[in-house]
C-alpha angles and dihedrals in degrees: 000000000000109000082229083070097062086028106111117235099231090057081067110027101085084058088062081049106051091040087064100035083055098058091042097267120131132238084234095060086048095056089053096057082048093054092044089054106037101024091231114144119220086263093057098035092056079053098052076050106046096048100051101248118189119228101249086056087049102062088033089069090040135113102224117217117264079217096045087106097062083056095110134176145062128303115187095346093308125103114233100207083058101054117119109205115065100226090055092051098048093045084053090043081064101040090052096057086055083055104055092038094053085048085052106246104170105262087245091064097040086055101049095247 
């Protein structure tokens, strides 16, 4: 079992933050591509936050995207489309729509419209 899995979100969460604030995004753009993926509205997701949910928990209580599979690339060296196990897929489906939000990609395109 990957350490991420028992990892809380909010631990890494400002670093999200912090990523897209760098490159001229907003938190609140990011909570929107949370919210796309997971399905998490702002009030639940300041509740997955404040209580210290790991991240295993996280995308348990999630609501996956109908559209998450079309989510394609590499995330630290590692192709998304190409991990086995479904919660690190689904942790690196996250991490690669940070990515693409804090490179600017327009938020269309981040969220699959």
């Amino acid at each position: 079992m990957s350490r991420i899995f028992t990892t809380s979100f909010a631990s890494v969460y400002p670093h999200y933050v912090a990523k897209v604030e760098r490159k001229g995004r907003t938190q609140v753009e990011l909570d929107e591509v949370i919210e796309w993926l997971t399905g998490f509205d702002a009030a639940t997701l300041r509740r997955h936050l404040e209580s210290g949910t790991t991240f295993a928990d996280f995308f348990a209580a999630a609501r996956l995207n109908p559209q998450a599979s079309q989510i394609r690339g590499v995330v630290c060296g590692v192709r998304v489309e190409d991990v086995e196990d479904p919660l690190m897929q689904q942790i690196r489906y996250l991490d690669k729509l940070v990515d693409e939000l804090a490179k600017g990609r327009p938020m269309a395109k981040v969220l699959r419209a």
